[in-house]
Jmol script that loads the backbone (N, CA, C; Angstrom):
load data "model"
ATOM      1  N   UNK A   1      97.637 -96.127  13.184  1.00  0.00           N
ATOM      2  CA  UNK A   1      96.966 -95.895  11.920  1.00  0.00           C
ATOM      3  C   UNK A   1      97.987 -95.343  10.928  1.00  0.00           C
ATOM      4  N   UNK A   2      98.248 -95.963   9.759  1.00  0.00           N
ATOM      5  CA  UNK A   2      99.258 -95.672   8.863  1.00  0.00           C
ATOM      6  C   UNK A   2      98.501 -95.324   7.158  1.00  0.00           C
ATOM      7  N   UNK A   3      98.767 -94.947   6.469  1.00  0.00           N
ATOM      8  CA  UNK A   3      98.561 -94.312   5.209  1.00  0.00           C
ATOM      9  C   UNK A   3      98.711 -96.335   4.741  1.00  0.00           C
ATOM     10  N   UNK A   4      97.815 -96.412   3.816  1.00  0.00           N
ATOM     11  CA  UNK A   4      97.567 -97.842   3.011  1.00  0.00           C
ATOM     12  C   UNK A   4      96.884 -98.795   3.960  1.00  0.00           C
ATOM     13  N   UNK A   5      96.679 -98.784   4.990  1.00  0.00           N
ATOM     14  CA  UNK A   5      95.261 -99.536   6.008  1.00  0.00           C
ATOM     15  C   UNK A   5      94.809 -99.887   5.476  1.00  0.00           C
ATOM     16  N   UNK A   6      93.599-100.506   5.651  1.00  0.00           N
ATOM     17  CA  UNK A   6      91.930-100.837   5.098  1.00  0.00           C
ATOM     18  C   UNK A   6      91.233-101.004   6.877  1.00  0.00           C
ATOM     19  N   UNK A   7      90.703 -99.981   6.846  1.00  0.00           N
ATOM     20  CA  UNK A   7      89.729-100.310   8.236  1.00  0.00           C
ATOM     21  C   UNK A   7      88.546 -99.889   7.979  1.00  0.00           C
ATOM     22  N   UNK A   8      87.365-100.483   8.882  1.00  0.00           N
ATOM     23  CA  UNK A   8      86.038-100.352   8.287  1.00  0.00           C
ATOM     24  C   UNK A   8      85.626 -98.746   9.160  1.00  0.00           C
ATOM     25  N   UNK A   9      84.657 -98.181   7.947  1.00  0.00           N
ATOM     26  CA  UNK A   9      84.378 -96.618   8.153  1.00  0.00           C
ATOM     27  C   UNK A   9      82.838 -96.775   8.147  1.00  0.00           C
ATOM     28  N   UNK A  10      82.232 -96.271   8.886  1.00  0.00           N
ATOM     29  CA  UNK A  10      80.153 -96.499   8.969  1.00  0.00           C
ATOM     30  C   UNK A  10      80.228 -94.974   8.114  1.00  0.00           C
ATOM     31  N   UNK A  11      79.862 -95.498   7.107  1.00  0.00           N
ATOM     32  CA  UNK A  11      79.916 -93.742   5.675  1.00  0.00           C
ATOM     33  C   UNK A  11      78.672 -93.617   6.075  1.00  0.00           C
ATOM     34  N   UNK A  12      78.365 -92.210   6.001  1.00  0.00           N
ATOM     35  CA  UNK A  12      77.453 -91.307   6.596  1.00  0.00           C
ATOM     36  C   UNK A  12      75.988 -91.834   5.515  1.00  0.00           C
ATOM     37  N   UNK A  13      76.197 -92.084   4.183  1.00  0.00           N
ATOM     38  CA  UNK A  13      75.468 -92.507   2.919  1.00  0.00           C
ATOM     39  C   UNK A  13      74.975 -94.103   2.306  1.00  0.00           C
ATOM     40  N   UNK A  14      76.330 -94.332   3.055  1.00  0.00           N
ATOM     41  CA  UNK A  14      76.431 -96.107   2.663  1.00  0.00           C
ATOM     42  C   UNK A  14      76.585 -96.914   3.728  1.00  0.00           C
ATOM     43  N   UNK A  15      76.665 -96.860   4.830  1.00  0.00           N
ATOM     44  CA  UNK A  15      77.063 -97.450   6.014  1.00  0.00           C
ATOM     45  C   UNK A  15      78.457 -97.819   6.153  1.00  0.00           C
ATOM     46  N   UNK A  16      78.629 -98.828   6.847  1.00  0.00           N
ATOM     47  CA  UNK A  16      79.972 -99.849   6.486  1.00  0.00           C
ATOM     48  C   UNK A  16      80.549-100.341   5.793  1.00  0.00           C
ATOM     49  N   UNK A  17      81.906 -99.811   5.199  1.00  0.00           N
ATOM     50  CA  UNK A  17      82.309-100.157   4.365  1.00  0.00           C
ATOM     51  C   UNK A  17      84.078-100.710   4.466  1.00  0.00           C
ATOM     52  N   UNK A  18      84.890-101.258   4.264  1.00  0.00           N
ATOM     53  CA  UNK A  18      86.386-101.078   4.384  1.00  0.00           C
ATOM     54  C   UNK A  18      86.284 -99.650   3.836  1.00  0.00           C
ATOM     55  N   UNK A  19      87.735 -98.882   4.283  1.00  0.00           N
ATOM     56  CA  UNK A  19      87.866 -97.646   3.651  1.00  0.00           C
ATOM     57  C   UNK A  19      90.321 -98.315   3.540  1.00  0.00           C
ATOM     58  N   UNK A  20      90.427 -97.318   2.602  1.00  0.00           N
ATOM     59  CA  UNK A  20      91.490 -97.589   2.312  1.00  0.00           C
ATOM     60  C   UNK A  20      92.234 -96.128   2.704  1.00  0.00           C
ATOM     61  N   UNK A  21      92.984 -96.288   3.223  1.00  0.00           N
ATOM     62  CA  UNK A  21      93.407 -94.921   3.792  1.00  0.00           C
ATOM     63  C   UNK A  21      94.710 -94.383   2.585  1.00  0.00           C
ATOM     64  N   UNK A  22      94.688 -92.819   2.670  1.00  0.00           N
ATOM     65  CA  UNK A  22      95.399 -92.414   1.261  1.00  0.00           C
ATOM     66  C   UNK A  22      96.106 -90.666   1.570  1.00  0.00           C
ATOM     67  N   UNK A  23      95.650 -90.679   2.755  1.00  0.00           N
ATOM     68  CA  UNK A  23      96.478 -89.438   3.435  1.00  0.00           C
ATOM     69  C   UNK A  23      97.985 -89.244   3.502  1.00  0.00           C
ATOM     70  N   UNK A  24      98.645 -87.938   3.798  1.00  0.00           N
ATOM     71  CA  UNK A  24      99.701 -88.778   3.924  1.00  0.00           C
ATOM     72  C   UNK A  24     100.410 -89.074   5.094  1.00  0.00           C
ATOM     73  N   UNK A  25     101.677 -89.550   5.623  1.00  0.00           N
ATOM     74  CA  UNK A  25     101.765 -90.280   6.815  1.00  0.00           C
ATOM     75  C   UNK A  25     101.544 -88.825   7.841  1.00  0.00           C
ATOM     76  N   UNK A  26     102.428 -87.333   7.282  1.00  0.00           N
ATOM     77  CA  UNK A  26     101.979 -86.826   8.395  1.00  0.00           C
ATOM     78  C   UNK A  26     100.396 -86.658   8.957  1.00  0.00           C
ATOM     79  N   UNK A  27     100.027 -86.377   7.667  1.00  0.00           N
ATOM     80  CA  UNK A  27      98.645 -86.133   8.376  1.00  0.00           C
ATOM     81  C   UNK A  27      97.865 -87.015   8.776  1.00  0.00           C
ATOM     82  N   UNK A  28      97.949 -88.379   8.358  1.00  0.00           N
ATOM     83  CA  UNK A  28      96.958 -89.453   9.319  1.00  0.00           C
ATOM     84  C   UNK A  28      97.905 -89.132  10.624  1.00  0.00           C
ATOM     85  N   UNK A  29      99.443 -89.179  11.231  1.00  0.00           N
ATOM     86  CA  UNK A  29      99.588 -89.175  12.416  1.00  0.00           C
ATOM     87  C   UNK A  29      99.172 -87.878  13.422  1.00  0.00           C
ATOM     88  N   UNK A  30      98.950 -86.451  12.765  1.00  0.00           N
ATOM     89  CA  UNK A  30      98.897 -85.138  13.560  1.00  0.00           C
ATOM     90  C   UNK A  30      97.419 -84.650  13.740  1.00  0.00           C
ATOM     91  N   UNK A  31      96.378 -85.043  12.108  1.00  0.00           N
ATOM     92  CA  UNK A  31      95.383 -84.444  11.894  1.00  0.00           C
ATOM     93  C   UNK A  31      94.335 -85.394  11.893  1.00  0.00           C
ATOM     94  N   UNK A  32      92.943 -84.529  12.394  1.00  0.00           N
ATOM     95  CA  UNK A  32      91.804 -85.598  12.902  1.00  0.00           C
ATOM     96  C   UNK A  32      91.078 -86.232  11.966  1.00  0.00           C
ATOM     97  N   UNK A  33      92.188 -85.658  10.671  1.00  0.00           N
ATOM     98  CA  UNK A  33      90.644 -86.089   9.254  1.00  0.00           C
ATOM     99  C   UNK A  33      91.751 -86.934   8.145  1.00  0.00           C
ATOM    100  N   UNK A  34      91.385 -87.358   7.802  1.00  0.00           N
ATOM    101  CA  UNK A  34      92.279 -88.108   6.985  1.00  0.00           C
ATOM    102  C   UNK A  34      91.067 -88.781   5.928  1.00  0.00           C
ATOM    103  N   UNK A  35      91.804 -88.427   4.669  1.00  0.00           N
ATOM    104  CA  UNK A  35      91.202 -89.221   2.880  1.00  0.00           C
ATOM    105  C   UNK A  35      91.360 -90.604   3.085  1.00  0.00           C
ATOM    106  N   UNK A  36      89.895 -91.359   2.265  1.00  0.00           N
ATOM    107  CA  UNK A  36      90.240 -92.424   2.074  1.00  0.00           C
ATOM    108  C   UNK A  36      89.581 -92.814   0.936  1.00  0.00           C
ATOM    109  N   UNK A  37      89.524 -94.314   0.540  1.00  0.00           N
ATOM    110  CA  UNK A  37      88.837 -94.487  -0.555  1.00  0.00           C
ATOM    111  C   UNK A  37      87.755 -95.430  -0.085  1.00  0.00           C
ATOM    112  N   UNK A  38      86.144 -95.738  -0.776  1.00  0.00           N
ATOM    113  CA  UNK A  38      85.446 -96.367  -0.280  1.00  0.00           C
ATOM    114  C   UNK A  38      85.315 -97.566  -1.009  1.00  0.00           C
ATOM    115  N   UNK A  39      85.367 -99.071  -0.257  1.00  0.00           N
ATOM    116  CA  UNK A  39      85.660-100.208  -0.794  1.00  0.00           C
ATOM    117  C   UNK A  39      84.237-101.080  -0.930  1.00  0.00           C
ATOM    118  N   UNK A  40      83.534-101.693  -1.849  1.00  0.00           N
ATOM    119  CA  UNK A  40      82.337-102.509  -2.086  1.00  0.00           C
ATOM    120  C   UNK A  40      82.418-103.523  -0.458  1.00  0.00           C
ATOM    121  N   UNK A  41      81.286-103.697   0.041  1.00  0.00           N
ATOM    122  CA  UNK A  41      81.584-104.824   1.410  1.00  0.00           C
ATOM    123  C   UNK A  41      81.199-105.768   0.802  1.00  0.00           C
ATOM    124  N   UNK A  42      80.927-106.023  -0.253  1.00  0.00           N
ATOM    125  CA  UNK A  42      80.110-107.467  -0.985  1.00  0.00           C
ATOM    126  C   UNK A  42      81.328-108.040  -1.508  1.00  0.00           C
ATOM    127  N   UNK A  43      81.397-109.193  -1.628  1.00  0.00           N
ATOM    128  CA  UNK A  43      82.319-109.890  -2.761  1.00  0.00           C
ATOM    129  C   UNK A  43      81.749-109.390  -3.823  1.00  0.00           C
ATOM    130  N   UNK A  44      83.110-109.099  -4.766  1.00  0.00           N
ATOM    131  CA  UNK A  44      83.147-108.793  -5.982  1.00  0.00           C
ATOM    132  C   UNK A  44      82.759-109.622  -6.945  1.00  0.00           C
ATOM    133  N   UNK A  45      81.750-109.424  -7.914  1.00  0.00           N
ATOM    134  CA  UNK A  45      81.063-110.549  -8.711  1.00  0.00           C
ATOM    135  C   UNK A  45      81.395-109.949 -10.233  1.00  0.00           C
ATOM    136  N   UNK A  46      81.936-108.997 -10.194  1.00  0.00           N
ATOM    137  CA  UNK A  46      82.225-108.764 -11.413  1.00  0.00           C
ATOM    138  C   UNK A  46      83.784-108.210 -11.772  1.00  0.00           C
ATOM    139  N   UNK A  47      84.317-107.865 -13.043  1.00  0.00           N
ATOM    140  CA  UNK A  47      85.917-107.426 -12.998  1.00  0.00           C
ATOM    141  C   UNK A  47      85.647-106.177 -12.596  1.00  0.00           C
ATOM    142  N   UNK A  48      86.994-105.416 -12.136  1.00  0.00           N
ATOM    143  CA  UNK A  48      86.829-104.151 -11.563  1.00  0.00           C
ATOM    144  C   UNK A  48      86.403-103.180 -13.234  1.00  0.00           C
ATOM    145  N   UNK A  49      85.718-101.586 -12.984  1.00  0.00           N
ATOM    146  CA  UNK A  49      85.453-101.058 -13.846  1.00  0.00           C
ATOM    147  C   UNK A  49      86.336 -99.786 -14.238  1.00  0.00           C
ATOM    148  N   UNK A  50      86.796 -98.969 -15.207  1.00  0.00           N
ATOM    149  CA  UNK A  50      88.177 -98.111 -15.079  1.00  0.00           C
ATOM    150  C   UNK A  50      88.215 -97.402 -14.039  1.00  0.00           C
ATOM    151  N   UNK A  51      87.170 -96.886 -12.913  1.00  0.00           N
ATOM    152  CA  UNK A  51      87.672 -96.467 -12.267  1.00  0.00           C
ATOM    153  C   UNK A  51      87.491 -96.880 -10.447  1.00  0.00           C
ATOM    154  N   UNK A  52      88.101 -98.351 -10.855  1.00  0.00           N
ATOM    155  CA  UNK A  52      87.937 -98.761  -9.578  1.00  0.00           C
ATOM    156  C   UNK A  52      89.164-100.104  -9.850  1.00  0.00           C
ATOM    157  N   UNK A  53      89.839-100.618  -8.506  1.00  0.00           N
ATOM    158  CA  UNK A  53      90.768-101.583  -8.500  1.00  0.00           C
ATOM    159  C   UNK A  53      90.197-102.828  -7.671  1.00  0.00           C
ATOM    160  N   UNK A  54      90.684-103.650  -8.040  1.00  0.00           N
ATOM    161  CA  UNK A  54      90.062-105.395  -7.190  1.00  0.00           C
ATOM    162  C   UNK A  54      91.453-105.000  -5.843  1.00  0.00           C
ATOM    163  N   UNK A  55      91.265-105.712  -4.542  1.00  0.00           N
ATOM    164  CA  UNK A  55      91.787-105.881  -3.791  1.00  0.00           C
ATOM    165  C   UNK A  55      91.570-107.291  -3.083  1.00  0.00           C
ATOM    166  N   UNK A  56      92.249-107.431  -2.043  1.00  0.00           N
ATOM    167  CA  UNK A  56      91.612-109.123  -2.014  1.00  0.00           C
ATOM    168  C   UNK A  56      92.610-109.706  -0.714  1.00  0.00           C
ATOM    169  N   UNK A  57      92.296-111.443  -0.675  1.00  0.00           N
ATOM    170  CA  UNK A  57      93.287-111.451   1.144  1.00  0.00           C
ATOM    171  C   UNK A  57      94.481-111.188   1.173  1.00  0.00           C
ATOM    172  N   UNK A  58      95.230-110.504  -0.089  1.00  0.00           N
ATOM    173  CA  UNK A  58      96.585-110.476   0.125  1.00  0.00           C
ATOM    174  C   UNK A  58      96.581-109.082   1.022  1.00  0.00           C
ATOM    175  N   UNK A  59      95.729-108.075   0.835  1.00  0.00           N
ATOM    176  CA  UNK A  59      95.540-107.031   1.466  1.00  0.00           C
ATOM    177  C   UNK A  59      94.760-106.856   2.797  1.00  0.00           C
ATOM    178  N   UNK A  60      94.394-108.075   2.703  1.00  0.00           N
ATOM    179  CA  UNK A  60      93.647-108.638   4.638  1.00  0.00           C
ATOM    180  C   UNK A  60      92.508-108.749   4.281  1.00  0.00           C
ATOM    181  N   UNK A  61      91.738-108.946   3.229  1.00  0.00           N
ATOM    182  CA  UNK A  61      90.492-108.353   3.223  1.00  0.00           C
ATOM    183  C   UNK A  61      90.208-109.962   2.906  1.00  0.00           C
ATOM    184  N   UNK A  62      88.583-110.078   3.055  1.00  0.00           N
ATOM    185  CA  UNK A  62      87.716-111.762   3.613  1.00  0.00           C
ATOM    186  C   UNK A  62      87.906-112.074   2.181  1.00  0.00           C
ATOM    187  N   UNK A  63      87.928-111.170   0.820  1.00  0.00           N
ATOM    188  CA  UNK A  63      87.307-111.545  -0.320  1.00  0.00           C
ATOM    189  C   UNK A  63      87.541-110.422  -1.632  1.00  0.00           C
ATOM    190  N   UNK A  64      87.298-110.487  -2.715  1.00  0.00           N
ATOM    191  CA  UNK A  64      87.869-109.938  -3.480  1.00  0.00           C
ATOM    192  C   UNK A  64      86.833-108.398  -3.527  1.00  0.00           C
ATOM    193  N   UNK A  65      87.675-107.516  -3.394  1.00  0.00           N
ATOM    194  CA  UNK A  65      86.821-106.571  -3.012  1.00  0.00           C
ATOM    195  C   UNK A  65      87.104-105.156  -4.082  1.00  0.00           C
ATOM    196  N   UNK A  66      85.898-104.390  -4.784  1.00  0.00           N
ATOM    197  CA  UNK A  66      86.421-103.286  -5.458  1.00  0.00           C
ATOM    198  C   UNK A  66      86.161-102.132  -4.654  1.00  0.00           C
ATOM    199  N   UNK A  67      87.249-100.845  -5.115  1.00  0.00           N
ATOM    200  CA  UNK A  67      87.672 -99.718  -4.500  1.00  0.00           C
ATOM    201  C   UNK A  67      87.663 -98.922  -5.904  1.00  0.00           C
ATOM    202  N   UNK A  68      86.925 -97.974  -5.272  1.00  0.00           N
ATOM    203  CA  UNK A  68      86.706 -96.854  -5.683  1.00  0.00           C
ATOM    204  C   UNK A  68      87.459 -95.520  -5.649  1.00  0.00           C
ATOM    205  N   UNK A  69      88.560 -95.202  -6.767  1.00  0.00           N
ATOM    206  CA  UNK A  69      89.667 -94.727  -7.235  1.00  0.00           C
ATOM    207  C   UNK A  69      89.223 -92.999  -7.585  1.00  0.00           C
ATOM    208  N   UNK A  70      88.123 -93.037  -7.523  1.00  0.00           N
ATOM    209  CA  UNK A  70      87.342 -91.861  -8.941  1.00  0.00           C
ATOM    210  C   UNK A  70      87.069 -90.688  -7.382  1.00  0.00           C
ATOM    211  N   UNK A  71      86.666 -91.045  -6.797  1.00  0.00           N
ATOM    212  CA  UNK A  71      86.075 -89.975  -5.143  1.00  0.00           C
ATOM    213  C   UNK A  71      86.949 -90.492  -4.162  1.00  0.00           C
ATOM    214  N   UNK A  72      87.743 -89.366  -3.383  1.00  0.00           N
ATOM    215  CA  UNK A  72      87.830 -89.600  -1.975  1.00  0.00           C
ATOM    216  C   UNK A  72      87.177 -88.915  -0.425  1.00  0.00           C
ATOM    217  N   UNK A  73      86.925 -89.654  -0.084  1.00  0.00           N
ATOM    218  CA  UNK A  73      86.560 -89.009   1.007  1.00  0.00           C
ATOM    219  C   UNK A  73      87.540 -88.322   2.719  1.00  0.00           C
ATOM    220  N   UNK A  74      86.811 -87.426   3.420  1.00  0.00           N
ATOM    221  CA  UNK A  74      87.412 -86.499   4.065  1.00  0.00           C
ATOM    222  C   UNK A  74      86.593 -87.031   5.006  1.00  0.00           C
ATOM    223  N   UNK A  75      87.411 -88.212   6.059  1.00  0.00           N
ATOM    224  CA  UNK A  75      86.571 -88.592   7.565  1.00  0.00           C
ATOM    225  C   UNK A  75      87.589 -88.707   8.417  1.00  0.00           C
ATOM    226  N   UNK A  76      86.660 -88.400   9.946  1.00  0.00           N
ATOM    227  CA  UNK A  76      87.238 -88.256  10.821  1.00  0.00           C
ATOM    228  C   UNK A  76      88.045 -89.852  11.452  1.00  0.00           C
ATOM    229  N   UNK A  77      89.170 -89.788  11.607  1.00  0.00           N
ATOM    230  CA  UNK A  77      89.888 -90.719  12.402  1.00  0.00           C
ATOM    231  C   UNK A  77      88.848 -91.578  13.287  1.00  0.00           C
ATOM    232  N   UNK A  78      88.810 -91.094  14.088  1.00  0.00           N
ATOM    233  CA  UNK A  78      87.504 -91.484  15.029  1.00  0.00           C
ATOM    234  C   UNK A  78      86.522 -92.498  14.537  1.00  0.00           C
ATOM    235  N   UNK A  79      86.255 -92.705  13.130  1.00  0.00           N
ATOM    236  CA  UNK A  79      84.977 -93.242  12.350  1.00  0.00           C
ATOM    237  C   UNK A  79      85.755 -93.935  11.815  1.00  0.00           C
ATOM    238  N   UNK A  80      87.186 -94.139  12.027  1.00  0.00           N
ATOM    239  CA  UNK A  80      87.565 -95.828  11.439  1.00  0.00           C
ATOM    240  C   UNK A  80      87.809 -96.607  12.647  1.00  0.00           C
ATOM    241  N   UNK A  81      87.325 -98.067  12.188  1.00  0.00           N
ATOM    242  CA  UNK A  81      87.483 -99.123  13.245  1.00  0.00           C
ATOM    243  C   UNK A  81      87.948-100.503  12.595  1.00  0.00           C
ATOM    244  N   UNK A  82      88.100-101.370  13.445  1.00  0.00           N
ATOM    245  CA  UNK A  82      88.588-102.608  13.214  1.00  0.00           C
ATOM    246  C   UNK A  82      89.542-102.709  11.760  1.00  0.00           C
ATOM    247  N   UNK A  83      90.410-102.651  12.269  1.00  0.00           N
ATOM    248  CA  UNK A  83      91.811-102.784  11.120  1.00  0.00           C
ATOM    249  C   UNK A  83      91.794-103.823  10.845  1.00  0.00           C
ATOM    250  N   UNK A  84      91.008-104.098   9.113  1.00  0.00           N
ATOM    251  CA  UNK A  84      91.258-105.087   7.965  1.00  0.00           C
ATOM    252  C   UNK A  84      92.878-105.309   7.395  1.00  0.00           C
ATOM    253  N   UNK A  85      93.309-104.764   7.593  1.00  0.00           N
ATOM    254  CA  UNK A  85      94.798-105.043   6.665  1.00  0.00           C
ATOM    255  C   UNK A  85      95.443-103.882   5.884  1.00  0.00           C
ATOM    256  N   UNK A  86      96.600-104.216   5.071  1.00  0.00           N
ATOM    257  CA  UNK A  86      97.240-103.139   4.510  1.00  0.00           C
ATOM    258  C   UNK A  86      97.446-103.464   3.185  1.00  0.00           C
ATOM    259  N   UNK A  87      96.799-102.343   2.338  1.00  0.00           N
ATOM    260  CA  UNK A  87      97.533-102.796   0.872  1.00  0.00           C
ATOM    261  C   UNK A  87      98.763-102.948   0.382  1.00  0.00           C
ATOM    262  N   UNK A  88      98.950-104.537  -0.195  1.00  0.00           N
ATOM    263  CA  UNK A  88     100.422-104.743  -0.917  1.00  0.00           C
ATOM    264  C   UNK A  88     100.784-103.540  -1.434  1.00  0.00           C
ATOM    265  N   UNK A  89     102.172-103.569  -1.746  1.00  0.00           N
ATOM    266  CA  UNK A  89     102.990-102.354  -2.164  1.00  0.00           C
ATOM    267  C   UNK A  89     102.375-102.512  -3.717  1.00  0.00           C
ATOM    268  N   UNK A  90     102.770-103.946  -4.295  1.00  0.00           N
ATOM    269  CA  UNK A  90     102.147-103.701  -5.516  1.00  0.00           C
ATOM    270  C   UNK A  90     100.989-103.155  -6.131  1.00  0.00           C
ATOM    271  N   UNK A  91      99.900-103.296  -5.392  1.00  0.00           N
ATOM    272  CA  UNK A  91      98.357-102.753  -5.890  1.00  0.00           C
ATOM    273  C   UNK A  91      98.542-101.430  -5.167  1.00  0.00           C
ATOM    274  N   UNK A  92      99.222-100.795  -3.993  1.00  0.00           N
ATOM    275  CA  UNK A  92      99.757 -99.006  -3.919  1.00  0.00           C
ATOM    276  C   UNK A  92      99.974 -98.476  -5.171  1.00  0.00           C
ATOM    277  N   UNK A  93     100.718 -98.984  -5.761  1.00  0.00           N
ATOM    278  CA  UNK A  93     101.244 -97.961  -7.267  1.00  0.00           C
ATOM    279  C   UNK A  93     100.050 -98.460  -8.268  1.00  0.00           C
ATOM    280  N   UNK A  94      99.167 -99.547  -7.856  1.00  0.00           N
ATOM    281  CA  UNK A  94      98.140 -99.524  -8.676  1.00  0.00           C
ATOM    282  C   UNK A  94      96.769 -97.936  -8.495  1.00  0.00           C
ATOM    283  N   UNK A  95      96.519 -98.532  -7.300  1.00  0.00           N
ATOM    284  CA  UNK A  95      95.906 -97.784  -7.065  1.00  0.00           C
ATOM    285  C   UNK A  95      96.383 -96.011  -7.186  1.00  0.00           C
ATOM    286  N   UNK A  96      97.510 -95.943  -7.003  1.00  0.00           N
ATOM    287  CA  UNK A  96      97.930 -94.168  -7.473  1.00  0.00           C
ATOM    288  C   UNK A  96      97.689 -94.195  -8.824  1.00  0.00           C
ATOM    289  N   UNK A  97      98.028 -95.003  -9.989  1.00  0.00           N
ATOM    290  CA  UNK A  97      98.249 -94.513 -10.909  1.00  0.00           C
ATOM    291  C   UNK A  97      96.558 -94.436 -10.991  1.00  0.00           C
ATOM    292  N   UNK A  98      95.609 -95.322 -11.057  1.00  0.00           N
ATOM    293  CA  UNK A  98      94.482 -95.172 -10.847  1.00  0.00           C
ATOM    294  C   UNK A  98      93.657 -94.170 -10.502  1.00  0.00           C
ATOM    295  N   UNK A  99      93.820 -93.503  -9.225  1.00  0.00           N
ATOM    296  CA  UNK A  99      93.569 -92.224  -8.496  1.00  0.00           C
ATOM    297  C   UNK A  99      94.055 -91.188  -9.806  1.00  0.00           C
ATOM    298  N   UNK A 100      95.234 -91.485 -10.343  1.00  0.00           N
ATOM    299  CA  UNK A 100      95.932 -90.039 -11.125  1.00  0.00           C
ATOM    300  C   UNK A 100      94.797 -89.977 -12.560  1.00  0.00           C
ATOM    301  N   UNK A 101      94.718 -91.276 -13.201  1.00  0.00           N
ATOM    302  CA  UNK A 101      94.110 -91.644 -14.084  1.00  0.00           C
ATOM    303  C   UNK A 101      92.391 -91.373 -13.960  1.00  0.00           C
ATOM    304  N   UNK A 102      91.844 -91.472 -13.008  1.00  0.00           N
ATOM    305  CA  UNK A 102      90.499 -91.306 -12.892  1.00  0.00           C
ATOM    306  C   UNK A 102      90.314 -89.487 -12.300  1.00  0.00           C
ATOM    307  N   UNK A 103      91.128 -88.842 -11.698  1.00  0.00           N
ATOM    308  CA  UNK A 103      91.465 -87.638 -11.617  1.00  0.00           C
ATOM    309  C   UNK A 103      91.743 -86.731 -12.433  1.00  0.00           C
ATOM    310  N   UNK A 104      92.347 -86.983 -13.453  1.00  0.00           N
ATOM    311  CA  UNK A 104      92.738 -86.191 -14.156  1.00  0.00           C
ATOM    312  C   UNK A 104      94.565 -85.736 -14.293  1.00  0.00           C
ATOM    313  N   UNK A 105      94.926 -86.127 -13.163  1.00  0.00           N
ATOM    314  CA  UNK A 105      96.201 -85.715 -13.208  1.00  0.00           C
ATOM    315  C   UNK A 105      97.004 -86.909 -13.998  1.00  0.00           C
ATOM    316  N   UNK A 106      98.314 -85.687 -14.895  1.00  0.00           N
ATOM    317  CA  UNK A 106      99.218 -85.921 -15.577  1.00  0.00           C
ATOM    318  C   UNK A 106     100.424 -85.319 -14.860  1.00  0.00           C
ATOM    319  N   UNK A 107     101.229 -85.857 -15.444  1.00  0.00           N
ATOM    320  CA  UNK A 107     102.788 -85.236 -15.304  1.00  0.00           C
ATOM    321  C   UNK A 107     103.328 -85.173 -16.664  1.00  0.00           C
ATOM    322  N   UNK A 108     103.784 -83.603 -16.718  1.00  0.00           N
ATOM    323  CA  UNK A 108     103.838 -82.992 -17.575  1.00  0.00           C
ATOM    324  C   UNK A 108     105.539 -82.616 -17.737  1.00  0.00           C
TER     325      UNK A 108
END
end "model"
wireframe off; spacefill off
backbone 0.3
color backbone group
C-alpha cells in the first residue's frame, strides 16, 4: 500500500467507494490509519466542480471518476481493498494544488 493508490473503502456513510490514498509514505507504511480522499463510484456525467478533480483509466479506474479534494478522511488500513490503480504523477500535483486550494492553504 503506497501514498497515490485508489483502492475501494466500504465508507461508514456512503458505502463503497474508490478512496485515493494521501498519507504520507511513512505513515501509510508504520500507522493503522491513513487519509484519503472519497471518489464518486458512478461514471462521471458531469465536469468536475472547484472542489473536486476528474480521474479516469489512466489512473486504473473503469471510468471517469470525480474526487473529492474539499474533506479527507481518517480510515483504517484494514477497510481498504481491491487495489484500483495509482494516480498519474500529473493529476498528483493536480490534485495537491486542489486539496491546498479547497483548504485554504497558501504559501506565503
Amino acid at each position: 500500500m503506497k501514498p497515490w493508490e485508489i483502492w475501494t473503502c466500504d465508507f461508514a456513510d456512503a458505502g463503497p467507494h474508490p478512496a485515493v490514498i494521501v498519507s504520507h509514505p511513512d505513515r501509510v507504511a508504520r500507522a493503522p490509519l491513513v487519509n484519503v480522499l472519497i471518489a464518486s463510484s458512478q461514471r462521471a456525467s458531469r465536469p468536475p466542480r472547484e472542489n473536486e478533480i476528474l480521474l479516469n483509466g489512466e489512473d486504473g479506474l473503469d471510468w471517469k471518476t470525480l474526487v473529492k479534494c474539499d474533506l479527507l478522511y481518517l480510515v483504517e488500513k484494514e477497510r481498504l481493498y481491491s487495489r484500483r490503480g495509482i494516480v498519474t504523477v500529473a493529476r498528483r500535483r493536480a490534485l495537491v494544488q486542489r486539496i491546498n486550494a479547497c483548504l485554504g492553504f497558501t504559501l506565503v
